[in-house]
N, C-alpha and C positions, 0 to 999 in steps of 0.2 A: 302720140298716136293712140287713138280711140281704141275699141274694139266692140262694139255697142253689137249685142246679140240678142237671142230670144230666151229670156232670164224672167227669175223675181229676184229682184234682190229686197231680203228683209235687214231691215234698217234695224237694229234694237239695245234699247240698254237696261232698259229694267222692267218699266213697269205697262202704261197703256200705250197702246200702238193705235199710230194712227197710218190707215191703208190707203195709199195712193194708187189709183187705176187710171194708168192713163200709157199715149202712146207717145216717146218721146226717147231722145239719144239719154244714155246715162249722167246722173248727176252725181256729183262725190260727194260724200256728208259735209264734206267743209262748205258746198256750195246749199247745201239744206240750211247751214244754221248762217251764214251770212245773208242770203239771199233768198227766201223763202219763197218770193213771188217771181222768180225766176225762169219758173217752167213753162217753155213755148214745145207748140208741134211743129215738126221739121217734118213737114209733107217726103221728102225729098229719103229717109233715113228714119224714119219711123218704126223702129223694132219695138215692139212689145215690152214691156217694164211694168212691175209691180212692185210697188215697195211698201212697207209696214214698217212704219216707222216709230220709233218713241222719241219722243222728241224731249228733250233735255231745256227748253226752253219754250216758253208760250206760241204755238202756233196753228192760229183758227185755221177755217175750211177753206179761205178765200180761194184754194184750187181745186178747190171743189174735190177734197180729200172724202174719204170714208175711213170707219171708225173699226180695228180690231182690238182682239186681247193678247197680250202677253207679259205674265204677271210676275213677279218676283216670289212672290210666294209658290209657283211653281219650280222645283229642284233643278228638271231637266229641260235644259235646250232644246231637244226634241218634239215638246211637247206642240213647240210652236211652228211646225210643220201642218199641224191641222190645220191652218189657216191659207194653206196653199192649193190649189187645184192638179190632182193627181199624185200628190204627197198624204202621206200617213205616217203611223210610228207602230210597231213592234213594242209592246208595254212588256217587260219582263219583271219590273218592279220601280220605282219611287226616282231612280237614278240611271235606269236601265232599259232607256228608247234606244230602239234601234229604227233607224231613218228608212223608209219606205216610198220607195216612189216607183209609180206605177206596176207596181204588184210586186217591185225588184226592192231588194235589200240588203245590208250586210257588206260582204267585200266585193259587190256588182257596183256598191256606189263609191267614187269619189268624196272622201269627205274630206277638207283640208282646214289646218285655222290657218291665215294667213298665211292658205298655199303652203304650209307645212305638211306632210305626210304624218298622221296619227295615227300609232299602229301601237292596238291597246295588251296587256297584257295579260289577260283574262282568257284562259281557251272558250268561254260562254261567254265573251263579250260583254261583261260584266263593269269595264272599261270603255265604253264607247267613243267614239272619237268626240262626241258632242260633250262627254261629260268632262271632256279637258278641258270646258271654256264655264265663264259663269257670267249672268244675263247682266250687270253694272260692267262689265269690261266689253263686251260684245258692241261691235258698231254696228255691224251690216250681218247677214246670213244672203249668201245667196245662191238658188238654187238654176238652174239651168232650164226653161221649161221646154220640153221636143227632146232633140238630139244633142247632148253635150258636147262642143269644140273638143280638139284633138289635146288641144294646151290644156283644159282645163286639168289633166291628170291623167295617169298611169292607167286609173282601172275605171272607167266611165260607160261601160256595156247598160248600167241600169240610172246612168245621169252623174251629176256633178253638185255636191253643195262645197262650200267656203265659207269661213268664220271670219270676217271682219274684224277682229280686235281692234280696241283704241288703241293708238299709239300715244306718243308725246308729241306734243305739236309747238312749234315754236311761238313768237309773239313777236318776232324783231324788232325788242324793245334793249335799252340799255341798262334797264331795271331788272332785276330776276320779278316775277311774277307767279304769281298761284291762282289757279281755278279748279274747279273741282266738282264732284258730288256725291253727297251723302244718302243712302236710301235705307228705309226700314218696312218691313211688312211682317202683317201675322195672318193666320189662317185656321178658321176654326175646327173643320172636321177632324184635325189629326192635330191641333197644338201648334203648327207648325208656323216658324217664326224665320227672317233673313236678316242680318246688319250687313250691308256695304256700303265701301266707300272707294273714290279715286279721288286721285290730287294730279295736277297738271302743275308742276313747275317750269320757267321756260326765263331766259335769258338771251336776247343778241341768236345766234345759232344753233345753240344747246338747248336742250329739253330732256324732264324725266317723268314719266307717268308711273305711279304708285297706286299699288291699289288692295283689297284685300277684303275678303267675302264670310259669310258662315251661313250656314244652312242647317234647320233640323226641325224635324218633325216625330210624330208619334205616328202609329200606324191607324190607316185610313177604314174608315167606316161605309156599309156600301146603303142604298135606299134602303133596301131591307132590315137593316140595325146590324148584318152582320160586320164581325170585323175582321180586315183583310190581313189575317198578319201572317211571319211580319212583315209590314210596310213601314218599317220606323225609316229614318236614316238621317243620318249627318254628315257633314261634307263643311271643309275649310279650304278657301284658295287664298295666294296672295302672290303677289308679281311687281315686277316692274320693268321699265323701257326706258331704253337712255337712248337718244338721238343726236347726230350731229347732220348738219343742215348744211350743205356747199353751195357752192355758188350753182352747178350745173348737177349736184350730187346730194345723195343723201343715204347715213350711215346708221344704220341701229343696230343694237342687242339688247337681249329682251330673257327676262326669268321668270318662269313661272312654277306654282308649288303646290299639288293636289294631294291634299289629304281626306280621305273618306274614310269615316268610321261605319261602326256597325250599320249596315243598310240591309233590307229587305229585299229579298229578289222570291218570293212567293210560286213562281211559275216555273223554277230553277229547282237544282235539287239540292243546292247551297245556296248560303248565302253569304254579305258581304264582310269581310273581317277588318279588313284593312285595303287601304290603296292607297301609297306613295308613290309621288311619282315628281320627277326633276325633270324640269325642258328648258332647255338652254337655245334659243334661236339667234342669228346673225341674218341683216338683211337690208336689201341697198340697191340704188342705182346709181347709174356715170351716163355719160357719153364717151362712146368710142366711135371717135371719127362723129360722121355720120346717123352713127347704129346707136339709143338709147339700150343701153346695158339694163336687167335687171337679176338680180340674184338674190337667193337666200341660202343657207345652209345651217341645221338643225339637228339635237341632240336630245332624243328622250331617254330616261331610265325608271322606269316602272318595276314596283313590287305589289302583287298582289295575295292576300290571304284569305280563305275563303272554307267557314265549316257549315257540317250537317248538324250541329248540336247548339250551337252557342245562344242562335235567336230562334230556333225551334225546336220543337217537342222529340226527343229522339230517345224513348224509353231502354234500348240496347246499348250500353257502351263498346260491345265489341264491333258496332258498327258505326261507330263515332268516325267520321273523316273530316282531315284536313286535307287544303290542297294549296301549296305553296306555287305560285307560280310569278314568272320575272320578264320582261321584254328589254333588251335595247333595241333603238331606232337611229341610225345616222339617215337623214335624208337631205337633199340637194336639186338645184334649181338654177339654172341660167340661160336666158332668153334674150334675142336682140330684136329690136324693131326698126323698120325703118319705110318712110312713104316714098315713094317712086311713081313715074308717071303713068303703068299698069297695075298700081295697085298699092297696099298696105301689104308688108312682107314681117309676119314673126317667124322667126327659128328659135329652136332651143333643145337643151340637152335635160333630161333632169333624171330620178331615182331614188330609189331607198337600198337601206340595207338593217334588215331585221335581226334578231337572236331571239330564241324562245327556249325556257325552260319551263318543266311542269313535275312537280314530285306530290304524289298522297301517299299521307301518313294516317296512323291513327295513336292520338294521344293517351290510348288505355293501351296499345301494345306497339313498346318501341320494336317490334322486331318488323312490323309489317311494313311496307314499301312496295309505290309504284312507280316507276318511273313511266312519267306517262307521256313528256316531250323534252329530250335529252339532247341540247345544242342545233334545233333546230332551225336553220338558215333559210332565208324567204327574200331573194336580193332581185330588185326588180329595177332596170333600167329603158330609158325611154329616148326616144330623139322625134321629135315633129318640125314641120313646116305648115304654116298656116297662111293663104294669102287671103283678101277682101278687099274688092271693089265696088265702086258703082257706077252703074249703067242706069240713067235718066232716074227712072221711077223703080228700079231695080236694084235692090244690092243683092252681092253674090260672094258668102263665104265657104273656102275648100280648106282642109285640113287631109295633112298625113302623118300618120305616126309609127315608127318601129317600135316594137319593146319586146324586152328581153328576161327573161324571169328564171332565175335558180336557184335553185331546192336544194336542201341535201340535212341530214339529221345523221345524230351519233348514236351509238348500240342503245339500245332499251334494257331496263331490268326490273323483276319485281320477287319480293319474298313469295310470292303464290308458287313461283318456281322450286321451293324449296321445302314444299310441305309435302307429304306423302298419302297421302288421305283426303276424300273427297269431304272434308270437312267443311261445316258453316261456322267455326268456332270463329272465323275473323272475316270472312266472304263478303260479309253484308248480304246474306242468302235470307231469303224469304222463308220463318219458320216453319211455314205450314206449308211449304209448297212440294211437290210430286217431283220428284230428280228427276223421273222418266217421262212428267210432263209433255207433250209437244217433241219427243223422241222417240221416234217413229224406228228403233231398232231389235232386229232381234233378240229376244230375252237371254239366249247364250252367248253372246257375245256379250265379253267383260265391260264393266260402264269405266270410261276411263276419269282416273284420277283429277282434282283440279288440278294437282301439280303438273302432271301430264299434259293436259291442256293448256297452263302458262307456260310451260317450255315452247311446246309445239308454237304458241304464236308468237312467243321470243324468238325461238331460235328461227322461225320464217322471214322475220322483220329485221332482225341484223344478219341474216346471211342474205337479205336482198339487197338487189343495187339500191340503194336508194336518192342519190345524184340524178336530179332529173331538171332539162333546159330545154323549156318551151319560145319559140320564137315567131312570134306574131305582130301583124299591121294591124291598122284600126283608120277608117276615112271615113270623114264627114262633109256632107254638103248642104249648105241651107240657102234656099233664096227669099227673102223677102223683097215681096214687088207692093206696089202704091196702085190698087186698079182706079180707083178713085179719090174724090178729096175727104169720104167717110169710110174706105173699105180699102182694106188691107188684105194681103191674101201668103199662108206663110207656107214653102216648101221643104220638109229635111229628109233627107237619107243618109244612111250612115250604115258603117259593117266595122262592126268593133266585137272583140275580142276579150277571152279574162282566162287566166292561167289558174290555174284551182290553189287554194287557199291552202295552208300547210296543216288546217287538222284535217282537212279531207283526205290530203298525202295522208298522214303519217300520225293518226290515231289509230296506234296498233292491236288495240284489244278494246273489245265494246265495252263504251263508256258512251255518256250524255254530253261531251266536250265536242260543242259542234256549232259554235259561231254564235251559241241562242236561239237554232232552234226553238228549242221547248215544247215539244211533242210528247215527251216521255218515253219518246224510244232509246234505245242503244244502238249505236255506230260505230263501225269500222271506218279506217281509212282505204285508199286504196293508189299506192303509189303509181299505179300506171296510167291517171285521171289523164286523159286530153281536155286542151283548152278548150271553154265556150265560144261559141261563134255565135252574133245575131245580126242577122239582117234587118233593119231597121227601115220602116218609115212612117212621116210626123206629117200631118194637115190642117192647116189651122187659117179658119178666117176671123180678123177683127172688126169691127164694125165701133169706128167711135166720132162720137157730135160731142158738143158741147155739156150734153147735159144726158145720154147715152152709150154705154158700152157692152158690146156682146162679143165674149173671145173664145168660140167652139174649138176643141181642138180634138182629132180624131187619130190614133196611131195602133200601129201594127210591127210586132218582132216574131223573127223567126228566128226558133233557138235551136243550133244544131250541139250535139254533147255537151248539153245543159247537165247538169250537176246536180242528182237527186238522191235521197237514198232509197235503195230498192232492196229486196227480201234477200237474205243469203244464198247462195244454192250449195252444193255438195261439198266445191271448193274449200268452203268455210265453216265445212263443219265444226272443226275446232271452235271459232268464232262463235257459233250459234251455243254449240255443248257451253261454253262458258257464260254468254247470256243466260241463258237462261238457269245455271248453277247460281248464279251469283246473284241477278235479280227476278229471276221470275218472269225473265222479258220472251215469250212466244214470236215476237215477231220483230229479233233482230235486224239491224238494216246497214249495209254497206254503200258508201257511197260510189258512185256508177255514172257513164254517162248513158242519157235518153235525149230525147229531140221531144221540144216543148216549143209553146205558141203564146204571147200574149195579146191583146187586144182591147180598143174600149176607147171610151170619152171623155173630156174631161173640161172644164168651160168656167169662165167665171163672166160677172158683169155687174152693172148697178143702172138703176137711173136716180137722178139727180131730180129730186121734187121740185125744191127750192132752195134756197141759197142756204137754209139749216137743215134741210131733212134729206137724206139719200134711204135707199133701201138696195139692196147689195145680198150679192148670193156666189157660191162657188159649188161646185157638183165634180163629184168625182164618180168615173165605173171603169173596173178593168177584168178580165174575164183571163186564167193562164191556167190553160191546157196543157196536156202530155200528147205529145202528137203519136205516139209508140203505141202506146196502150190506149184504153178509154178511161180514162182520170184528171182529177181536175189537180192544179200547185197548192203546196202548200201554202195558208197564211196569208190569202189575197183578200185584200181588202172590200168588202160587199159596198153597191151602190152608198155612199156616202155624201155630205154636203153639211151646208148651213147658210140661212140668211136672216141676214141682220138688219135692222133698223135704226140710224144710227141720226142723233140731233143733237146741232154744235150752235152756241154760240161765244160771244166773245170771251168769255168766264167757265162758261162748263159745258159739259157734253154728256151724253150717256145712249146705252149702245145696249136693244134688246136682240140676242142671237137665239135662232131655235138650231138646234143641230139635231142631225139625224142619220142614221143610217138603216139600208134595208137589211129582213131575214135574209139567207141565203144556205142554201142543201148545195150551192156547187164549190165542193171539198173536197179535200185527198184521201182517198181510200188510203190509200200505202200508205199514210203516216194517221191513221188512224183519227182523223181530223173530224173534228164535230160538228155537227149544224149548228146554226145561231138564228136566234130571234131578232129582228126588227128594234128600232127605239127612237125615241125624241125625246129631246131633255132644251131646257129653256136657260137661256145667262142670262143676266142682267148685271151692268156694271154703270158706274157713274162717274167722273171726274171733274174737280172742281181748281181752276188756278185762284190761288191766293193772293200772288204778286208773282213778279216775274222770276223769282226763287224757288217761291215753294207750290207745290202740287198736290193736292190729294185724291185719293185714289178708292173705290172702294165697289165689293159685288155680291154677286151671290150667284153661284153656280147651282145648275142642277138646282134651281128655286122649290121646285113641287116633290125634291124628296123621290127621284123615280129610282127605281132600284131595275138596272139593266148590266148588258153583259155585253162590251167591247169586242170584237168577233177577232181582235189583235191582242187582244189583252191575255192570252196565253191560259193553262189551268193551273189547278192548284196542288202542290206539290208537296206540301206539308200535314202531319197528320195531327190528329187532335185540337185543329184550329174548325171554327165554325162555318168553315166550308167543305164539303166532299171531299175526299181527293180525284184530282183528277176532272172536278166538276169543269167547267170553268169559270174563270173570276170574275166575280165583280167590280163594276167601278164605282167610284166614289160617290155618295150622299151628298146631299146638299151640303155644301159647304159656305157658308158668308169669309170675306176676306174683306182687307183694309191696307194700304199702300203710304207712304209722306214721301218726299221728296224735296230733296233740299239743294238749289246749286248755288255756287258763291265762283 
């Protein structure tokens, strides 16, 4: 049983994508590399689909494809979100995209690999769930465009992506067999080199997919000659899938192994030390009865190490931190389907169950200690129903879902507790700064102690309840109807829901551990957060011929106790008196709910010249308001776009993109957010097949050397590097890259 929605799904494995725009039921990758000219429009079921694909094998435009990038020489998965309409990324460094879709990001989106729950270990998201996959193992990405299905996941208030891994694929052959592929790329502006590979072994039933990756770079250079450091990083995966194939059934387990080394996070006020991480997945279907079964069930364990000294400049040792932090994840998943003569009927149950721990040290004085998230519990459970039918020229899907979310953290402690004197000998306190600073108190009245202050928000935070069980529904509805034989017309509404994140609970003293942010403020948490509620709705027409496509899409949320952080008030004096001892921060900030609004456009399309030439375009704009106050969200992506010019024939291809995005002054005061300038920068890439093995690849980004500033690309957080602090960042210089590829 189908379930053909208003999606992109991005196709990818490594290197050049090629974009398919067109209006049609979903295809599975096995049915792209069997059958490539396979694709008809189904007047009758025609949802919207976009796919980017890389194709592992020779395959010209004959469907009248268009041409994107996504390159192996870039680190992050993330990156290839800019290639979607109403997607962006959150740059916080080299390995450290946070997925962006319409103006939403963070734990508002659903991000799953294979429908697995990723839930990183990093309190600054330093872990993304994107950076658990690596682009040779990656089949598909697919993002949800409108209103996310109720199925697609737990937390889908701001959409739904999914990672595609390759699996093992059988051969139903009586021979064991191998296939496989090998890829290499290098990249000039920062050094930066990949080796991967996978192997397909496969036998009669059996199958085992092998595979194993490296990444690394030196830090990146911007138009200007500055350099952006650090932006170094490296990163080692390696995995594998073992499959058994039934007659009506089929059985996998699957390991995966992320090791990142020292990585740059520039925008952050650490950077990366380490990331280990084990995932152990199981995962399968049957029939019962009637009902197609599917199920998976899943095991991360992540360590993450993270200092202020190691890859930047930190003249004080008594302010050297470390910060040691750990996640388990069990998550789980089982869905039945079944077609009936009122409809397509899925049910299913699915959940996580999270652990977080978070300790800073500082390795010039073993005495000091934070505990800064001590057996924190994050368990969220879910149950949906989803039907879909169709009525002539009409399909009509409804989704309902329960979920259920529990909190709860153990006592907190820190050596600040135990010091008697408002001393900076180990604070990390700003040398030159004014105690009395932004303290607005009477001169006789005693200034209280830090130690006093780390008690005061100790002893607040374990003598509060902290057990807390939010219990929320989430419904979606989407109609897509056929007005005519070139015009499509798409309807969503939805009112979904998201239970606030555990550093929002339960980051008990101001600190920057806040999902990535990267503002440069300090936050409190505040255990008494209510869920986000948003009223959602999606308007979209397609417009597609043969050799034209226009897909405007217009939407609107309305977000009631949205989740911001706002100025402290009296309550928290403590809170403030400590920020601003420790770093100098004036305009501490606790997280709160307010009532916010987003809004905007979003559209992609192309025409087709002739049988080698398309020219193609995607535009993105979303505008997210405070509906409380007069201020604009943080971090929202300014009018953005690109179009491209792309020319195929049977041997090689190449594809000139201008991308761009506008200035933009509508920004958050309350998080102290800055304007941005305007920019266009130009790609150019080329690809040539050699035979039906090998591929080559090669480009040049940012051709003209323009030296601009990503309005997502966060500021700069490190001192004595050749940017301000606090400026914000640059993005990358021109860079040339080169791609091979090899399949057997």
């Amino acid at each position: 049983m189908k379930y053909p929605r208003q999606f992109f799904r991005i196709k990818a494995s490594v290197c050049a994508v090629k974009a398919v725009l067109l209006s049609s039921t979903i295809i599975s990758s096995q049915a792209w590399a069997d059958a490539p000219n396979v694709i008809e429009k189904e007047k009758l079921k025609n949802i919207e689909v976009i796919t980017i694909t890389n194709q592992r094998h020779h395959i010209g435009l004959e469907n009248n494809e268009s041409y994107a990038q996504g390159k192996t020489t870039e680190p992050d998965l993330a990156n290839w979100l800019t290639s979607v309409p109403g997607a962006n990324v959150n740059t916080n460094g080299p390995v450290t995209g946070i997925a962006q879709y319409r103006g939403l990001y963070g734990d508002r989106l659903s991000a799953t690999l294979n429908g697995h729950t990723i839930i990183g270990a990093g309190p600054n998201a330093m872990d993304t769930p994107l950076s658990y996959s690596t682009p040779l193992i990656v089949d598909a990405m697919t993002i949800y465009r409108g209103i996310a299905p109720v199925s697609a996941g737990i937390n889908t208030l701001g959409g739904a992506i999914d990672i595609k891994m390759r699996k093992a694929e059988s051969n139903n052959s009586d021979d064991w067999q191998s296939t496989g592929d090998i890829q290499s790329g290098i990249r000039s502006n920062n050094n930066a080199g990949t080796l991967s590979s996978v192997v397909n072994l496969a036998k009669g039933d059996l199958a085992g997919l092998f595979y194993g990756n490296w990444q690394a770079g030196d830090s990146m250079e911007s138009g200007g000659g500055d350099t952006i450091s650090p932006s170094d990083f490296e990163k080692r995966q390696f995995g594998t899938d073992l499959r058994y194939f039934g007659h009506a059934s089929e059985t996998g387990f699957s390991y995966h192994y992320t090791d990142t080394q020292d990585s740059g996070t520039p925008a952050l006020p650490m950077d990366i030390e380490y990331i280990f991480s084990h995932r152990v997945n199981f995962d399968g279907h049957f029939m019962l009865g009637n009902w197609q079964a599917n199920w998976l069930l899943g095991y991360l364990d992540a360590d993450h190490g993270m200092t202020n000294f190691l890859m930047r400049t930190n003249d004080d040792p008594t302010k050297y931190r470390r910060n040691n932090a750990s996640a388990t994840t069990t998550d789980f998943k089982l869905s039945l389907e079944q077609s009936f003569s009122y409809g397509d009927l899925r049910i299913g149950v699915d959940g996580y169950l999270a652990e977080h721990d978070s300790v800073i040290t500082n390795p010039n004085n073993m005495m000091f200690e934070v505990v800064n998230f001590n057996g924190v519990e994050d368990n969220r459970f879910g149950a949906f129903v989803e039907w879909q039918q169709q009525f002539d020229n009409t399909q009509v899907q409804l989704g309902l879902r329960y979920k259920r979310a529990q909190a709860n953290a153990d006592k907190v402690s820190t050596s600040m507790a135990m010091m008697q004197m408002p001393s900076d000998m180990d604070m990390g306190m700003d040398e030159n700064m004014d105690m009395n600073s932004s303290m607005d108190m009477d001169d006789t009245m005693p200034m209280p102690t830090m130690s006093e202050l780390a008690i005061d928000l100790r002893d607040g935070f374990n003598q509060a309840d902290r057990s807390v069980t939010d219990n929320n529904f989430d419904i979606a509805l989407s109609i897509d109807t056929q007005l005519n034989e070139l015009l499509s017309m798409y309807i969503g509404l939805g009112l979904k829901n998201r239970a606030p994140s555990y550093q929002e609970r339960y980051l008990w003293t101001p600190m920057e551990a806040t999902g990535g942010l990267a503002d440069g403020n300090t936050y409190i948490g505040n255990i008494n957060l209510k869920s986000e509620t948003a009223q959602q709705l999606d308007l979209g027409l397609t417009y597609q011929s043969n050799n034209v496509r226009f897909a405007p899409h217009i939407f609107y949320q309305k977000i009631d106790d949205y989740i911001q952080g706002t100025p402290l008030g009296m309550d928290e004096m403590s809170a403030s008196m400590m920020a601003n001892m420790m770093s100098g921060d004036d305009n501490p900030l606790q997280f709160n709910n307010v009532d916010a609004k987003l809004y905007g456009v979003d559209l992609d399309g192309y025409v087709q010249v002739n049988e080698h030439l398309r020219l193609s375009t995607i535009v993105s704009f979303v505008r997210g308001e405070r509906r409380d106050i007069h201020d604009n969200l943080y971090r929202i992506a300014p009018l953005n776009g690109q179009v491209n010019a792309s020319y195929s024939s049977d041997e090689w291809s190449t594809n000139l993109a201008i991308v761009f995005a506008a200035s933009t002054d509508k920004v958050a005061v309350t998080n102290n957010e800055q304007e941005s300038a305007g920019y266009g920068v130009i790609n150019v890439d080329f690809q040539y097949y050699l035979n039906n093995q090998v591929t080559l690849r090669a480009g040049v980004d940012n051709i003209f050397d323009n030296e601009y500033r990503n309005h997502l690309g966060g500021y700069n957080r490190v001192k004595g590097s050749d940017i301000t602090v606090m400026n914000r960042l640059p993005a990358e210089g021109m860079s040339a890259w080169a791609e091979v590829s090899y399949n057997f």
